[in-house]
C-alpha positions in Angstrom: -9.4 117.1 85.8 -11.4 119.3 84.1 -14.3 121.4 85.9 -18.1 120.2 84.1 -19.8 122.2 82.3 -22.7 123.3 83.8 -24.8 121.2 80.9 -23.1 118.0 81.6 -23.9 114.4 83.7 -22.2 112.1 85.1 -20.8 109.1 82.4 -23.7 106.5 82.3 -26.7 108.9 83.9 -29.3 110.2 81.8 -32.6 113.1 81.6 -35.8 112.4 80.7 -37.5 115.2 78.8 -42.0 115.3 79.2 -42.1 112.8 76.4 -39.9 109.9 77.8 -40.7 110.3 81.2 -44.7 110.2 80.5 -44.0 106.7 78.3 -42.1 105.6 81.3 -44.7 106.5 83.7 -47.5 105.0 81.2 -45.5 101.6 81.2 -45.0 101.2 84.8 -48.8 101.7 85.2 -49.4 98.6 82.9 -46.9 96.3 84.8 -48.1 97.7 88.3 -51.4 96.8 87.2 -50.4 93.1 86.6 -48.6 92.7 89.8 -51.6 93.7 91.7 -54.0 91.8 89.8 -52.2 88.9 90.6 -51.7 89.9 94.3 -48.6 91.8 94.6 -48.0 95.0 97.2 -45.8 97.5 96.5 -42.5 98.2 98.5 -39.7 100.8 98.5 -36.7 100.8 100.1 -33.8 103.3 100.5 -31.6 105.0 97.4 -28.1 104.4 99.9 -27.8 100.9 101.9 -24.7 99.8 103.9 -22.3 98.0 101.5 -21.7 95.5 104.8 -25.2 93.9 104.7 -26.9 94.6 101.4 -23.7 95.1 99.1 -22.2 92.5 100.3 -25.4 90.3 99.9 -26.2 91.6 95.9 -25.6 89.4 93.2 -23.8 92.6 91.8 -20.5 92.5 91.6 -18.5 95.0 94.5 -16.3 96.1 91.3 -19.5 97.3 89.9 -20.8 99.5 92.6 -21.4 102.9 93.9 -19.5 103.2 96.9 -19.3 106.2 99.4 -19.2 106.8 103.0 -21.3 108.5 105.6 -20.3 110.8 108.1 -19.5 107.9 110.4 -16.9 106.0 108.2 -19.5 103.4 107.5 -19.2 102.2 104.0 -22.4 103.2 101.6 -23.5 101.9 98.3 -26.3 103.4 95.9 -29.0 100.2 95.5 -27.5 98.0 92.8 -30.2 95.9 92.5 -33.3 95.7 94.4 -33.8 92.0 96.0 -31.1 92.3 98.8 -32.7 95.5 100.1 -36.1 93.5 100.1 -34.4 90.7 101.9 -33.2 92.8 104.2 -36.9 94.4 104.5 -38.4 91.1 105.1 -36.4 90.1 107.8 -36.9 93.0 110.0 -40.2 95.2 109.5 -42.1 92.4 107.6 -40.5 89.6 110.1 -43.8 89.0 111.7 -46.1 88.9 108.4 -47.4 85.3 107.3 -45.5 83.8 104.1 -45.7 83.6 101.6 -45.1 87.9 101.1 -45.5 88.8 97.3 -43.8 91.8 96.9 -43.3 94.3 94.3 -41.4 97.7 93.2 -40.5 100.4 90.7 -36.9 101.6 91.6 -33.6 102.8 90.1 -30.8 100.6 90.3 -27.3 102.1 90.2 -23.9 100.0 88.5 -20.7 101.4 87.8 -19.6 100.9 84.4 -16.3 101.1 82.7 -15.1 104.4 80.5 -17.5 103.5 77.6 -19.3 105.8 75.9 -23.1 104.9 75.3 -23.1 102.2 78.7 -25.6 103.7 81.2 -25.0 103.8 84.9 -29.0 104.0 85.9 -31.7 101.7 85.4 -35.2 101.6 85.9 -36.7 98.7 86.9 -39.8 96.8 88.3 -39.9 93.5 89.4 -41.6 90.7 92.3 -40.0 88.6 95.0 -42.1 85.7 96.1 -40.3 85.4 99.2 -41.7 81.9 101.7 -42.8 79.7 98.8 -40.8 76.7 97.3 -41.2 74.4 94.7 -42.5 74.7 90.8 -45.7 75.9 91.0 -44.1 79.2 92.8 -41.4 79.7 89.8 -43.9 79.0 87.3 -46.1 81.6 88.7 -43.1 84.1 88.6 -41.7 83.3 85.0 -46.4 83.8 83.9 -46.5 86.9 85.4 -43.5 88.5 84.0 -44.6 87.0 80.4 -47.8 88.4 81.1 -46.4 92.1 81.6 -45.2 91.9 78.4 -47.9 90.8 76.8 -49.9 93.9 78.7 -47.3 95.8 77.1 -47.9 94.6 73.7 -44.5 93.3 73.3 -45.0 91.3 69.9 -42.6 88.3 70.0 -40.8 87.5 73.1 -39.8 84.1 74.6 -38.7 82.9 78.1 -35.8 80.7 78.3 -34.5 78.7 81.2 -32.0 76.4 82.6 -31.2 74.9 86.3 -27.9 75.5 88.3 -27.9 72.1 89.1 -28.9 70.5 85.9 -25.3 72.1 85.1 -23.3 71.6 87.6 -24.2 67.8 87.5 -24.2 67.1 84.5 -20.2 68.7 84.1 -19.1 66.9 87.7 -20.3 64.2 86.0 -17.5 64.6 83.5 -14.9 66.6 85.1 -12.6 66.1 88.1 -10.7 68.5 88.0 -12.8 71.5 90.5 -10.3 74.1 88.3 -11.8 73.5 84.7 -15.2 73.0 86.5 -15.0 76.6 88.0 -13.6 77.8 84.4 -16.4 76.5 82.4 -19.0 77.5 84.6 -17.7 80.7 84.8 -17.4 81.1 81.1 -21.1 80.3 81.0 -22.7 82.9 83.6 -21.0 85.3 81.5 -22.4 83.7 78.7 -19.0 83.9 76.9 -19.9 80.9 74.8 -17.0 80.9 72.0 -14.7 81.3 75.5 -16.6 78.0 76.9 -16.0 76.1 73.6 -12.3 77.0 73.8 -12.0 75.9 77.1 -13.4 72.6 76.6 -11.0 71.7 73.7 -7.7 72.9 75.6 -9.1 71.2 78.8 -7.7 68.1 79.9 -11.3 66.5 80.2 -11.1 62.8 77.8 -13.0 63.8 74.5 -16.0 61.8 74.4 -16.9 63.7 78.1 -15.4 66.8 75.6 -18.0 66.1 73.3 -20.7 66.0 75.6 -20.2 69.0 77.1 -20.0 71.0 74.3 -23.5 69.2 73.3 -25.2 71.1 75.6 -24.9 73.8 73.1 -26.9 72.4 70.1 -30.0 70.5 72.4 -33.4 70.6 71.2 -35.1 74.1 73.2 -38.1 72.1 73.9 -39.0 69.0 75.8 -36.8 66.7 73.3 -33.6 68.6 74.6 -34.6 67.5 78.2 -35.4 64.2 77.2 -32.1 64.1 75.4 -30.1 64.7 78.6 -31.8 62.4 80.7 -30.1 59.9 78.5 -26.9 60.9 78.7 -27.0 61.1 82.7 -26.9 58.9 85.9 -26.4 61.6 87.9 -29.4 61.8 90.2 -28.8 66.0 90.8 -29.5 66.2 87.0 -32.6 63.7 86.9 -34.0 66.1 89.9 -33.5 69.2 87.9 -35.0 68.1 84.8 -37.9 66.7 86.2 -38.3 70.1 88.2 -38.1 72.0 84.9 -40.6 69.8 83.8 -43.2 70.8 86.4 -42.6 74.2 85.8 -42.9 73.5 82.1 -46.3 71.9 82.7 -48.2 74.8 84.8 -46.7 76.9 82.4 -49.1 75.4 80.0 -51.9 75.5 82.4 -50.7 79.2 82.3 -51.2 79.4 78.8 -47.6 80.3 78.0 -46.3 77.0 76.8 -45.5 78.3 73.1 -43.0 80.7 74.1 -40.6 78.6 76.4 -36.9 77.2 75.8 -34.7 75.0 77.2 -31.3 76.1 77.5 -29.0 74.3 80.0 -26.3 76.9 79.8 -28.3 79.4 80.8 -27.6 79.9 84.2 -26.8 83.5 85.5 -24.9 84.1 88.0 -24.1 80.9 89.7 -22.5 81.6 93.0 -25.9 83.8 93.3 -29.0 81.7 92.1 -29.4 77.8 93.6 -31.9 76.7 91.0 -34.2 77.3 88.1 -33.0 81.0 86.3 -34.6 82.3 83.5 -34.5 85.1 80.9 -37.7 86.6 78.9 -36.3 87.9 75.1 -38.1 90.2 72.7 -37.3 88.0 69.2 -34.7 89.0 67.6 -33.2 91.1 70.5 -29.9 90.9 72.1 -30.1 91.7 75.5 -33.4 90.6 77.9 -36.1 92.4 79.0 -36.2 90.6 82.3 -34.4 88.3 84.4 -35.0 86.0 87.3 -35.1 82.6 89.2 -34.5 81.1 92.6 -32.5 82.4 95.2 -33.1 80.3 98.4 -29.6 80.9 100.2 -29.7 84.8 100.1 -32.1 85.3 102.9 -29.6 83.5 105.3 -27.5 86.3 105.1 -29.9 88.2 107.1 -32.1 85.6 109.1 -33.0 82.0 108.9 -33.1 80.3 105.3 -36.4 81.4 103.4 -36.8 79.9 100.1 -37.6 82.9 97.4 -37.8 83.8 93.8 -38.7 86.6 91.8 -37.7 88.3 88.6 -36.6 92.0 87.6 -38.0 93.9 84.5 -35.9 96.2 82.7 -38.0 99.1 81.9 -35.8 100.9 79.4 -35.6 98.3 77.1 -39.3 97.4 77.4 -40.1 100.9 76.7 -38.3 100.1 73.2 -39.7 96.8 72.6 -43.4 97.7 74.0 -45.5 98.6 71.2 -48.2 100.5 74.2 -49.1 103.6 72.9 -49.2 106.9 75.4 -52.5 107.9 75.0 -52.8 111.9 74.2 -54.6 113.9 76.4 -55.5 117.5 74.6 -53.7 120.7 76.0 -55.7 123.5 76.1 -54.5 127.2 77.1 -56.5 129.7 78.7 -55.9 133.3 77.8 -58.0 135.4 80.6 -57.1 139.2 81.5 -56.6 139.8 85.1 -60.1 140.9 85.6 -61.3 137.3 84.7 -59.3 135.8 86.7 -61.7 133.9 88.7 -63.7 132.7 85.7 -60.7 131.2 84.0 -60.1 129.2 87.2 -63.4 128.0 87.0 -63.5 127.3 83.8 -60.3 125.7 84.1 -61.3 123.5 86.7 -64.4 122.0 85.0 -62.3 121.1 81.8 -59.6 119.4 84.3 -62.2 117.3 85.7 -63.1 116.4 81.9 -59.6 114.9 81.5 -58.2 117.9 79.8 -55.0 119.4 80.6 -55.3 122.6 81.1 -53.1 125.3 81.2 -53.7 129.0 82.1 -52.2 132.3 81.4 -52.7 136.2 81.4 -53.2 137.2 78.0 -51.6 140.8 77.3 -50.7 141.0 73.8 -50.6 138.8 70.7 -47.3 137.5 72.0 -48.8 135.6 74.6 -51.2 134.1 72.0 -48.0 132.2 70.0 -46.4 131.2 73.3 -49.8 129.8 73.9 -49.8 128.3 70.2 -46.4 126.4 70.7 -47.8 124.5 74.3 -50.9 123.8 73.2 -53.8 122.2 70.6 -56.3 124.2 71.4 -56.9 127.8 73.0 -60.2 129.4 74.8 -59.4 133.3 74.8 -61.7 135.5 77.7 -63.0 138.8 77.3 -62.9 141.0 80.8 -66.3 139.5 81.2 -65.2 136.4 81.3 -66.6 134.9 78.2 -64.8 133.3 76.1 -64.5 135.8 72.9 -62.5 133.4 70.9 -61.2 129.8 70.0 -58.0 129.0 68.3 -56.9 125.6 66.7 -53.6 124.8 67.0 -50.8 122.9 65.0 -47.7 122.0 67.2 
């Protein structure tokens, strides 16, 4: 294999030169400030975690993670995503904290992607686990609070779109016997291969009118019609349940003020060995991929304790910083040229513009040379005699 140059990265990891990282930092600020107002601490847990208890506990798939081991032989992997590590927090230092715990982080998530150039390896992303509350009020409040971050980052048009494992799963036992094409089709659907779904129906052995029906999922109403639609075509009391679940979420939604910008989609159900109930997606109009995910994932936590009942969502920050239309606020540079003699008045003076918001950089000033370099980091630049007065002021154009 061929040694690196010394400029290159690993396939899939990325730098952040001054200007990204400071819109990154700028946008984390605005969600963190929503999760605390609405009552959500801040956690962070470890870059490595054993692959026995996290990995194996991840809704990430083992195919897709960073593996390596310690010095020990114990099998590592870099944090995939960032709710199994929080699980595992939660049942060991926070084991004796009163539930409900709302919870919240900034974190990168590491997956391993195939050889494909363009696909990144690192994510950044925030997110909140309402970890000890069940039942709709809880998911609503989730799904209002990740709408509202991207409203407090001016995303323009977005929408949140939802479905309900076992709105699915009933409504296809209903029609299939076969557990072989039920595990196909659902399949096809978490991975939201939806032309592979279709085909798969029609070369199923399922009768066609239960063919038909299926593949109706795909053209119901978004709103409450498609709901009501279903309810119609079912018996199945696992299906009644979900809907009318959905519909309590739906309704403090609208207490929420978010009713306009939700959609019913009955396919959309992530991963479904993973989530046991509602799952939902938030969608910048007109986008392809979301800017958050999230729903209910009561069974994880029995992987580490007792069953706690939990949901949360996970915002990804890179594509939010794309669809967020938050401006970086400029903060004026301003250079300080002193000669060595003024040292101490250039710090002073330095200070005193710091503490006016200004950032502030200082530099002995030798020869004109110093001036440009000055020129090129800078808007504007206070030049000090040997007294320590400032002889002369330069506007500059980067």
């Amino acid at each position: 294999m061929e040694k690196p140059r010394v400029f290159e990265k690993p396939m899939g990891f990325r730098d952040l030169p001054p200007a990204l990282a400071m819109r990154k930092r700028r946008f984390e600020e605005r969600v963190h400030a929503r999760f605390s107002a609405w009552g959500y601490e801040e956690v962070c847990t470890p870059t490595l975690e054993f692959f026995e208890t996290v990995g194996r506990a991840s809704a990430i798939a083992e195919s897709r993670m960073f593996k390596c081991l310690d010095r020990e032989g114990n099998a590592l992997v870099l944090s995939p995503d960032q709710t199994a590590p929080i699980a595992r927090m939660v049942t060991s230092l926070l084991r004796d904290e009163p539930l409900p715990l709302r919870l919240c982080y900034h974190s990168r998530v590491f997956r391993a992607q195939e050889v494909e150039a363009g696909r990144q390896a690192e994510w950044f992303q925030s997110g909140v686990e309402l970890v000890g509350s069940e039942g709709p009020a809880a998911d609503a409040e989730v799904m209002a609070l990740a709408l509202d971050c991207l409203r407090a980052c001016e995303v323009e048009d977005f929408q949140l779109t939802f479905g309900h494992t076992a709105l699915l799963d009933g409504f296809l036992r209903e029609r299939i016997s076969d557990d072989l094409v039920l595990r196909q089709l659902k399949e096809k659907l978490g991975e939201r291969d939806l032309v592979g779904f279709q085909e798969a129906v029609w070369k199923s052995p399922i009768p066609s009118q239960a063919q038909r029906e299926i593949l109706f999922l795909l053209q119901l109403d978004k709103g409450p019609a498609g709901m009501k639609a279903l309810t119609e075509m079912t018996r199945s009391e696992a299906v009644l349940q979900a809907i009318a679940y959905l519909e309590a979420c739906c309704a403090c939604l609208e207490a929420y003020g978010f009713g306009e910008y939700l959609a019913f989609d009955p396919c959309l159900v992530g991963r479904l060995g993973y989530y046991t109930g509602i799952y939902f997606e938030g969608m910048g109009i007109g986008q392809a991929f979301p800017l958050f995910s999230g729903g209910r994932y009561d069974r994880l936590y029995e992987r580490f304790a007792d069953p706690i009942p939990a949901t949360g969502f996970a915002i990804m920050m890179d594509r939010l910083m794309i669809s967020g239309k938050l401006k970086v606020a400029e903060v004026e540079r301003v250079g300080i040229l002193y000669p060595p003699v003024a040292m101490r008045r250039a710090v002073m003076l330095a200070e005193e513009m710091r503490n006016q918001g200004n950032r502030v950089i200082m530099q002995l000033w030798r020869s004109e040379n110093d001036v440009e370099q000055m020129r090129m980091k800078t808007e504007r630049i206070l030049m000090l005699d040997e007294k320590g007065e400032v002889r002369r002021v330069d506007s500059c154009s980067t």
